[in-house]
C-alpha positions as CSV (number, residue, x, y, z in Angstrom):
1,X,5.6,13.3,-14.3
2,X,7.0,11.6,-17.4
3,X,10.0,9.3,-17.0
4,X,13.2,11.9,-17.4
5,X,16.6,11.1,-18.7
6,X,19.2,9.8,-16.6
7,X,22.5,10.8,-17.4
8,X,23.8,10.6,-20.8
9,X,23.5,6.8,-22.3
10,X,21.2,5.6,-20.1
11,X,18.0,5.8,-18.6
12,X,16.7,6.9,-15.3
13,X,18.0,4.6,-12.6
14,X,15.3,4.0,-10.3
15,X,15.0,2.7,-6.7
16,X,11.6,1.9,-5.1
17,X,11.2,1.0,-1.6
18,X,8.4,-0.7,-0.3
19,X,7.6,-2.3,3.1
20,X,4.0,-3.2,2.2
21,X,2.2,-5.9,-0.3
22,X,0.1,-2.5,-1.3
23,X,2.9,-0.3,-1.5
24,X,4.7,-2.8,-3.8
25,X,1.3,-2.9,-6.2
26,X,1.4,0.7,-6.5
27,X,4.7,0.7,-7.4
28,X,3.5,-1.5,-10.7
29,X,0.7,1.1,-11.3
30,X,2.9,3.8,-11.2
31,X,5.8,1.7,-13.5
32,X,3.1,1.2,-15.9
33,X,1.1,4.7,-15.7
34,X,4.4,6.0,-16.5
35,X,5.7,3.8,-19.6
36,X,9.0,2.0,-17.0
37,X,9.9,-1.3,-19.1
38,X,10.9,-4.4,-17.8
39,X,13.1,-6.7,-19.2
40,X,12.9,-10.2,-20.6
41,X,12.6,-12.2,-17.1
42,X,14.8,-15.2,-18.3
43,X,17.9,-12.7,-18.7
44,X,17.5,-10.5,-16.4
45,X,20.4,-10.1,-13.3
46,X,19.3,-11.1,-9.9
47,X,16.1,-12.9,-10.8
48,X,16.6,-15.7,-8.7
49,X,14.5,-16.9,-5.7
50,X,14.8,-14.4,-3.2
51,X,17.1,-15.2,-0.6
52,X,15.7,-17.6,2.2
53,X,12.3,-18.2,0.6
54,X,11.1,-20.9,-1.1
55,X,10.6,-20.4,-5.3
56,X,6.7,-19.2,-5.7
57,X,5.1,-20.4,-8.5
58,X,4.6,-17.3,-11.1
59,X,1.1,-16.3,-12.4
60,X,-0.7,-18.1,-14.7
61,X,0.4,-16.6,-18.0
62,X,-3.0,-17.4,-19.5
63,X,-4.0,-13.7,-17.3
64,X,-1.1,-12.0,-18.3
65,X,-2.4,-9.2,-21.8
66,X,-0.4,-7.5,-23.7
67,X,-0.5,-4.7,-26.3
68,X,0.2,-5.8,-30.2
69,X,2.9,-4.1,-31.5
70,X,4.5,-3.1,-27.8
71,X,8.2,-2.8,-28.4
72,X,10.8,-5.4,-27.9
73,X,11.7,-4.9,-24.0
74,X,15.8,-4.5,-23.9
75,X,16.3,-3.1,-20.2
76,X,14.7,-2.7,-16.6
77,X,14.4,1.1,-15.8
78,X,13.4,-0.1,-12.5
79,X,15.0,-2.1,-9.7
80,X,12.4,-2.6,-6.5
81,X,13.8,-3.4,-3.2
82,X,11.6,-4.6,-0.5
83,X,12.9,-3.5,2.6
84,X,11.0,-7.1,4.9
85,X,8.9,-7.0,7.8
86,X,8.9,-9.5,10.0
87,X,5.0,-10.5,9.9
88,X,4.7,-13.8,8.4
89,X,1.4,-12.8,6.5
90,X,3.3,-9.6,5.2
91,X,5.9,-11.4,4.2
92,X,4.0,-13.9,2.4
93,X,2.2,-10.9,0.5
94,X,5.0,-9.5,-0.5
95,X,6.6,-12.5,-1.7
96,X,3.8,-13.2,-3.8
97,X,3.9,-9.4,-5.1
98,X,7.8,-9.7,-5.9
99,X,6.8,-12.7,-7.7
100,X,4.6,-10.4,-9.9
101,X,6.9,-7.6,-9.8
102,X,9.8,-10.1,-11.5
103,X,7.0,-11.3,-13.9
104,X,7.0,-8.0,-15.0
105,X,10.7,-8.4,-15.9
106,X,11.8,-5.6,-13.2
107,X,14.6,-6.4,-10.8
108,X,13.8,-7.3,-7.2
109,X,16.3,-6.9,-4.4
110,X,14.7,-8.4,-1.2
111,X,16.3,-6.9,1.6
112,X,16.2,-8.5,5.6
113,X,15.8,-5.2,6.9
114,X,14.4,-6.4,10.2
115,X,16.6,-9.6,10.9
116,X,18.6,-8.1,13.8
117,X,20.0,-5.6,15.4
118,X,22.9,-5.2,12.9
119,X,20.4,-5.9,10.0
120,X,19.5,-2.2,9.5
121,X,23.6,-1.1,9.6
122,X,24.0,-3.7,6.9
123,X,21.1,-3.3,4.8
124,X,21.6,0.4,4.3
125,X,25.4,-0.2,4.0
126,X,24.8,-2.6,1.2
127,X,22.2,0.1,-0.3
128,X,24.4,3.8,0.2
129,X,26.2,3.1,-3.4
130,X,23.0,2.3,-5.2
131,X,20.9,5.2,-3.5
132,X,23.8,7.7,-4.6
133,X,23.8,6.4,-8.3
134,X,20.2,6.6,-8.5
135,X,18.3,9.8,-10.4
136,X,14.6,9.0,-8.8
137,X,13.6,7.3,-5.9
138,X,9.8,5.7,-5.0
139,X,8.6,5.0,-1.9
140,X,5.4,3.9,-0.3
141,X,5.5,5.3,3.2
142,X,7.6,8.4,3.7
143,X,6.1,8.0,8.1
144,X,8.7,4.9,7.8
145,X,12.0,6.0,10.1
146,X,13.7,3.1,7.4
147,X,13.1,5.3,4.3
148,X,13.5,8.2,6.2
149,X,17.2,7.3,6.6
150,X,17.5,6.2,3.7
151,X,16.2,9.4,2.0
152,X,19.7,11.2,3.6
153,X,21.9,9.5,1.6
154,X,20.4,9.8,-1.9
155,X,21.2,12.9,-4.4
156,X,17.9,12.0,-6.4
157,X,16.4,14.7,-8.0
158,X,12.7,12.8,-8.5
159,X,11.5,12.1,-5.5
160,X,8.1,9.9,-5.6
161,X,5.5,8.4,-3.0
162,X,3.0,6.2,-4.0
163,X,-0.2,4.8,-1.9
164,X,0.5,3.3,1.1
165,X,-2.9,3.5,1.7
166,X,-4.9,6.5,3.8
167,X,-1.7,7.2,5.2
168,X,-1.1,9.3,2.0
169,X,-3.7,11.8,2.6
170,X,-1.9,12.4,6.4
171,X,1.3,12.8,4.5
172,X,-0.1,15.3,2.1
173,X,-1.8,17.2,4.2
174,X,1.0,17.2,6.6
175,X,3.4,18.5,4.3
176,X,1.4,21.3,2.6
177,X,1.1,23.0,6.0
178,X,4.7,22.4,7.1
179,X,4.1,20.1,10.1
180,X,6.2,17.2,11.3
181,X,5.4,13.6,9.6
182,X,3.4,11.6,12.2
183,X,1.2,8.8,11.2
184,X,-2.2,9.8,11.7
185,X,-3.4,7.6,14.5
186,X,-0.2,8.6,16.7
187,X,-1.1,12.2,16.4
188,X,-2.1,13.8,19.4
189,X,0.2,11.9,21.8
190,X,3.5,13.2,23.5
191,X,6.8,12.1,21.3
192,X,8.7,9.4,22.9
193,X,12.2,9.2,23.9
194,X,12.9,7.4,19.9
195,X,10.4,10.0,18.2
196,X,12.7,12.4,20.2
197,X,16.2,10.9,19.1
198,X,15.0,10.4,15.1
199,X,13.6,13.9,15.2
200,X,16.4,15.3,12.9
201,X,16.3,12.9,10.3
202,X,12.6,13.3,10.2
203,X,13.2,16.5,9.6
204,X,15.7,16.2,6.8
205,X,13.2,14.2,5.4
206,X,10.6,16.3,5.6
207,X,12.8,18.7,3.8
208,X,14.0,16.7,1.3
209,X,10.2,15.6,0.0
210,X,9.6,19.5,0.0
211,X,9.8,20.8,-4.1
212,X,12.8,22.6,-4.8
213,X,14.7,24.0,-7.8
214,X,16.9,20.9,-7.0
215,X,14.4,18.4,-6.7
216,X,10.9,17.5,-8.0
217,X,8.3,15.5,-6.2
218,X,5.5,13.7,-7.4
219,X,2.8,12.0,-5.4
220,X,0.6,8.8,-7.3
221,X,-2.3,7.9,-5.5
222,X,-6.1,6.9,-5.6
223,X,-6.9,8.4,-2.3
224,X,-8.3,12.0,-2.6
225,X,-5.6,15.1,-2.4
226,X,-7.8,18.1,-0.9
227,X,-4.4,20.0,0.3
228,X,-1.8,19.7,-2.4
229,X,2.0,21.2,-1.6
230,X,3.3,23.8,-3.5
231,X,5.1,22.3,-6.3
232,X,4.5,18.8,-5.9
233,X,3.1,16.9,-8.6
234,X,-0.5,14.5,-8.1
235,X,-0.9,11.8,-9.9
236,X,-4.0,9.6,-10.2
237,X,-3.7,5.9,-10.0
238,X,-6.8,4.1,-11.7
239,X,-5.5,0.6,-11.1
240,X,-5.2,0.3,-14.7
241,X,-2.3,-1.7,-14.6
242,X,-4.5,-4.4,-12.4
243,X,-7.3,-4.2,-14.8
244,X,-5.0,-4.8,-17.7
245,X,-3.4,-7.8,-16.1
246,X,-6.3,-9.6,-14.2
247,X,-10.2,-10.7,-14.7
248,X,-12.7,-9.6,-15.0
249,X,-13.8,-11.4,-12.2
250,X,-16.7,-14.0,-11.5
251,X,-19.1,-12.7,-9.4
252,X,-20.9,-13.9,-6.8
253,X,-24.7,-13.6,-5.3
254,X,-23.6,-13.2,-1.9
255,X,-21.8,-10.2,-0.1
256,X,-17.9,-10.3,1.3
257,X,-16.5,-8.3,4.0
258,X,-13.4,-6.6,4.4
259,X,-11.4,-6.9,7.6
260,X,-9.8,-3.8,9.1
261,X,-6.5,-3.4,11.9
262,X,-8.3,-1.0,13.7
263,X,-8.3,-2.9,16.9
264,X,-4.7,-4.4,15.9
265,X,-3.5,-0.6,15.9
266,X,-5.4,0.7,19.4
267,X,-8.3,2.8,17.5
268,X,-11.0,0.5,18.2
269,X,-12.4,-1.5,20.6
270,X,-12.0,-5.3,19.7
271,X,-15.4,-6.7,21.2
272,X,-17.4,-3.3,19.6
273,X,-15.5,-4.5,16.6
274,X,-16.4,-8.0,16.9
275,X,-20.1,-7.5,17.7
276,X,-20.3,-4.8,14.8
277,X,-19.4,-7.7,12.5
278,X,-21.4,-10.1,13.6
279,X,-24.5,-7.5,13.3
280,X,-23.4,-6.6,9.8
281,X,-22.9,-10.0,8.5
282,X,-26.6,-11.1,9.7
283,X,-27.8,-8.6,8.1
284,X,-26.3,-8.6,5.0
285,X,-25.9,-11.9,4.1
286,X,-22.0,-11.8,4.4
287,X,-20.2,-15.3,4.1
288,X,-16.4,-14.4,3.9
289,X,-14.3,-12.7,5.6
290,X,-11.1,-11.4,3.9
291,X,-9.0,-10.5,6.8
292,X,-6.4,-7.8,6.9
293,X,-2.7,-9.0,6.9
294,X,-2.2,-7.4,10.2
295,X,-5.6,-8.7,12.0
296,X,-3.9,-11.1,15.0
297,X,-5.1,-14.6,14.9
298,X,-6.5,-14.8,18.1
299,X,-9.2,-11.8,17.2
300,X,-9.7,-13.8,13.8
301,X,-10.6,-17.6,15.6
302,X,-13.0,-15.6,17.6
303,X,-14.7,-13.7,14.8
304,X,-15.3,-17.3,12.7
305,X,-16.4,-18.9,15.7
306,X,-18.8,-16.3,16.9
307,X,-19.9,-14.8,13.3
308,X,-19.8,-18.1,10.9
309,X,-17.9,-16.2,8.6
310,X,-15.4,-18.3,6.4
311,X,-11.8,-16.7,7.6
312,X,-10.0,-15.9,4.5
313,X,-6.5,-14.9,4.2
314,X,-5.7,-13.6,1.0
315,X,-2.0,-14.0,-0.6
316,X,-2.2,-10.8,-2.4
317,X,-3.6,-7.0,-1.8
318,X,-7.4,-7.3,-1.4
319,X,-6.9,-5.1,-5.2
320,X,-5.6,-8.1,-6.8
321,X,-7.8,-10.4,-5.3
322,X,-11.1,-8.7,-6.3
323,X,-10.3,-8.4,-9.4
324,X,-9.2,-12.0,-10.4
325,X,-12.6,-13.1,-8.6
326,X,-14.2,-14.7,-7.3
327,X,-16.0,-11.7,-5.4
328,X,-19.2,-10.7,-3.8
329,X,-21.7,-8.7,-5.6
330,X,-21.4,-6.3,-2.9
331,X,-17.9,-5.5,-0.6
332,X,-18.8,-4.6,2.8
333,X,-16.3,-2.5,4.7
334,X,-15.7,0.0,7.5
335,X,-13.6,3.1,6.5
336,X,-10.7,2.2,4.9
337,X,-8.6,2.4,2.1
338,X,-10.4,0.3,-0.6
339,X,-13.5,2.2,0.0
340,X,-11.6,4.3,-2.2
341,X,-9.1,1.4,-4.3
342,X,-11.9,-1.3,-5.1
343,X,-14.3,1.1,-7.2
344,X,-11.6,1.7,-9.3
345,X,-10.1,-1.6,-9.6
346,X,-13.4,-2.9,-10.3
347,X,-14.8,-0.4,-12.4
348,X,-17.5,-1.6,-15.0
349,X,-17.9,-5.1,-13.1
350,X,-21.3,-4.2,-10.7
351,X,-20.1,-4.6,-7.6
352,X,-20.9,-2.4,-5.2
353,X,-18.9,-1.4,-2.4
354,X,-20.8,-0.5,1.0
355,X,-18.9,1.3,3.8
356,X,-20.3,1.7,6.7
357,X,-19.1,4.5,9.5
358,X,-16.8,4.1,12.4
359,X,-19.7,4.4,15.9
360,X,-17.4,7.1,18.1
361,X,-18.5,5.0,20.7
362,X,-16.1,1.8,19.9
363,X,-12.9,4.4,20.0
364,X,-10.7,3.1,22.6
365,X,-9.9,5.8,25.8
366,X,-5.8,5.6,24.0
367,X,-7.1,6.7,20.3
368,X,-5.9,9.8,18.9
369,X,-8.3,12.8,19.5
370,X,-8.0,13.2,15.6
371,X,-9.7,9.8,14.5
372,X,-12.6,9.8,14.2
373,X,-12.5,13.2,11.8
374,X,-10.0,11.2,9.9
375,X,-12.0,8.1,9.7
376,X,-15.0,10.2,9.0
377,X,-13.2,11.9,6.0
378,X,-11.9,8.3,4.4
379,X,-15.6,7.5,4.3
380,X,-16.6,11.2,3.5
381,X,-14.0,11.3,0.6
382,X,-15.0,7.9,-1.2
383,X,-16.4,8.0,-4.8
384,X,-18.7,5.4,-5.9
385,X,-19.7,3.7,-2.5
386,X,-22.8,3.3,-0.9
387,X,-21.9,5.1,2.4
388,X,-24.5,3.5,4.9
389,X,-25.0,4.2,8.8
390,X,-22.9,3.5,11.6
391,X,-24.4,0.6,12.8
392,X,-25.7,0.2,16.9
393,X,-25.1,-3.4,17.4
394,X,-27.7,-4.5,20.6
């Protein structure tokens, strides 16, 4: 899908909604796949520090490439609002990303979505006018009851979801056979009295991502669409907008492993987990650890006491990282979703990317009954890894 007029004198006005440090990054692959301009930084309306944060310091313009002959950049078709968690490391991440994002010369609008119990009333009072004015709306994670809520007040006709990760292929799947939007490690359990009460707007929303002769919908993701909606538009995101931007990276002799929030979200056991990395990292040679932004840091002492792993905490998606180096000649990871991001993003550089397979027998007695199919398929599904063995820790 090709940016599309706006009304008459103008072009499209577009709101993007992200929640995540990834979502936000594939809303700047997207912006870029699809030819969205920012404007010049220094003149641009709300560019200052975002509220109640410190300034960040922008990237080094040295990384920054650009095309000879691109032309002069006179507006921002984009304006991103970033809808805040509460989680210190994902707010870090995504401060770091609207840095970026700004660098870009689009507009950021950082919303404190979470700071209270009147914080949702007012952020989505402040938001109605611009979500009514606005001809296409992008989102990262159409499961989120925020964005759900949101969706019922726009009159968008492009609708848009970008990669929040393996969470995509749920939502795909989900709404090519008509079911209800549940994320897919909740699946399987009885809905709770919340799930109950936000069942119509979830509905609504389900509706409104459905094509129509009123609205179009496009998906943009990396992650493998085997069921695709009637109608709805797939789009593939090669990361070229992080290739364009960063490295190519430095690479290293050793190997680095990629932290999951498996245990964090009740799908795995956290001392299977714990001894399945220790087992991997002995015999792989791993020395870092780059830990998900959602790992706790209680789980995270133990691993670096028990494994001798260096902890790392990275201040951008794992994408971004990689690619600006330095980076292991091989990336060792359990299913997830840069099994099927880090090929692509480091395409041409030699590293390889190893995955290795979820053992049924760390699965918690509370996971869902569906995951480990699903965790089988993100493996299953991944192009250019080295898919290797569950491993049987002693």
């Amino acid at each position: 899908m090709s940016p599309r007029a706006g009304h008459a004198g103008h072009p499209p006005r577009t709101l993007a909604f992200v929640e995540s440090p990834v979502q936000l990054l594939n809303v700047l692959e997207w912006a870029h796949l699809h030819g969205l301009r920012g404007a010049d930084p220094d003149r641009l309306p709300g560019a200052e520090p975002l509220p109640g944060t410190d300034p960040l310091p922008s990237v080094p313009a040295q990384v920054r490439r650009t095309v000879a002959g691109d032309p002069p950049q006179t507006g921002a078709d984009l304006t991103v609002v970033v809808l805040s968690p509460t989680d210190p490391m994902t707010r870090g991440q995504l401060r770091r990303m609207a840095d970026l994002a700004r660098d870009e010369g689009y507009r950021v609008r950082w919303e404190e979505a979470r700071g209270g119990t009147t914080a949702p009333f007012s952020t989505i009072g402040a938001l109605a006018g611009s979500l009514r004015r606005a001809d296409r709306v992008v989102m990262g994670d159409p499961f989120s009851r925020y964005v759900q809520l949101l969706l019922t007040i726009t009159r968008a006709k492009d609708l848009v979801v970008v990669d929040d990760g393996t969470a995509t292929m749920e939502f795909v799947a989900q709404l090519a056979r008509g079911e209800r939007l549940v994320r897919w490690h909740r699946k399987g359990g009885r809905p709770g009295a919340r799930d109950l009460l936000f069942a119509p707007v979830s509905s609504s929303a389900r509706r409104r991502l459905t094509p129509s002769a009123r609205r179009r919908v496009e998906v943009f993701s990396s992650m493998p669409v085997t069921e695709t909606p009637q109608g709805v538009t797939v789009t593939a995101n090669d990361f070229s907008w992080t290739r364009a931007r960063f490295g190519p990276p430095r690479i290293t002799k050793g190997a680095d492993m990629v932290g999951t929030s498996l245990v964090e979200t009740g799908v795995v056991d956290g001392a299977a987990y714990l001894e399945a990395v220790r087992h991997l990292a002995k015999t792989h040679g791993a020395t870092r650890y780059f830990a998900h932004r959602r790992e706790s840091a209680e789980k995270l002492h133990r691993l670096a006491a028990e494994t001798g792993l260096e902890i790392v905490r990275p201040d951008l998606p794992l994408e971004v990282i990689a690619r600006r180096g330095p980076i292991g000649r091989t990336i060792l990871s359990f299913p997830s979703t840069v099994v099927h991001t880090l090929p692509l993003a480091l395409v041409g550089t030699g590293v390889r990317v190893a995955v290795f397979d979820i053992d049924p027998a760390w699965l918690t007695q509370t996971a869902s009954p569906r995951a480990q199919g699903f965790l089988s398929g993100v493996t299953g599904t991944a192009r250019d890894v080295h898919r290797l063995a569950a491993v049987s820790p002693a």
